[in-house]
N, C-alpha and C positions, 0 to 999 in steps of 0.2 A: 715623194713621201718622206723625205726628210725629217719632216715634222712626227712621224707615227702615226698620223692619220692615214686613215685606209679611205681613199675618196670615191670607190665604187658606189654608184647610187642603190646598188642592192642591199649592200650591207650601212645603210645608214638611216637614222628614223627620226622625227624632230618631235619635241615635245613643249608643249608653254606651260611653265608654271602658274601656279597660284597668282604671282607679281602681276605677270602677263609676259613674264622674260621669256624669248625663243629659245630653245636647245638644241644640238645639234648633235645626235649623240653615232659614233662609228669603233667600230672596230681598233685598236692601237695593236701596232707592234709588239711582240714579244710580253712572256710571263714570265715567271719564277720554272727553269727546266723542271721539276717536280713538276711542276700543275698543267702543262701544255696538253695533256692528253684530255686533261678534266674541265682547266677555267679559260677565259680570255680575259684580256685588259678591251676595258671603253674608255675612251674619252668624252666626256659630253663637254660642247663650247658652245658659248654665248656670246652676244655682242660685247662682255667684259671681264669673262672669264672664264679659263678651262680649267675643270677636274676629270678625274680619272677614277676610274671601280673596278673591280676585278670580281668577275662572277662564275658561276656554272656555267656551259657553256650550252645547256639546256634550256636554260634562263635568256640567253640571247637570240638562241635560235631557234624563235618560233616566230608566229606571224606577228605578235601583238606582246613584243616584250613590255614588262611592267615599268616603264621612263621613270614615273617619281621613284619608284622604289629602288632602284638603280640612283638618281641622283641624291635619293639620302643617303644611300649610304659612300657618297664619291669623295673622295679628299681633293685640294685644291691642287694643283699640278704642279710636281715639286715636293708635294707636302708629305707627309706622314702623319697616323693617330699615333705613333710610339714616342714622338719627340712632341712636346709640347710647345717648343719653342723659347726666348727667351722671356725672363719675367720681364711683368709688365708693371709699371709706375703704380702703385695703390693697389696694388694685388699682391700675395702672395704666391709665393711659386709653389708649384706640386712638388709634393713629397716623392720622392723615390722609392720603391717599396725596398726590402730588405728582404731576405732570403737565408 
């Protein structure tokens, strides 16, 4: 498990999207200590890419967790929504708010 992936067949659920892309979505390793009693971390992986989402943990542990809604709301793995990343050529970069 090197990876974070938790590879028990219990805890793991596959979903295809809209595209027709397969999901693979399980359990990961480790939360933020604050949330361990409340969320988990998922990984969903594809033939081309993994993201990760952090949820309730009511939300996962049921018989028929909701996949798409889980992978809208998943970041790419590695990634963050707080860092936008670097600008991009003909775009504009996001403002920074101020405070």
């Amino acid at each position: 498990m090197a990876s974070g992936f938790d590879d028990r067949a219990d805890e793991q659920h596959t979903f295809t999207d809209a595209r027709g892309e397969e999901w693979t979505f399980a359990r990961r390793q480790g939360v933020r200590r604050s949330e361990e009693d409340t969320h988990i971390a998922v990984v969903a992986r594809s033939a081309f890419q993994s993201r990760i989402v952090t949820c309730h943990r009511d939300e996962w542990e049921t018989q028929r967790p909701d996949l798409s809604s889980l992978l809208a709301r998943s970041v790419p793995a590695g990634g963050s929504r707080a860092n936008p990343g670097p600008a991009r050529p003909g775009k504009a970069a996001p403002k920074k708010p101020t405070f």
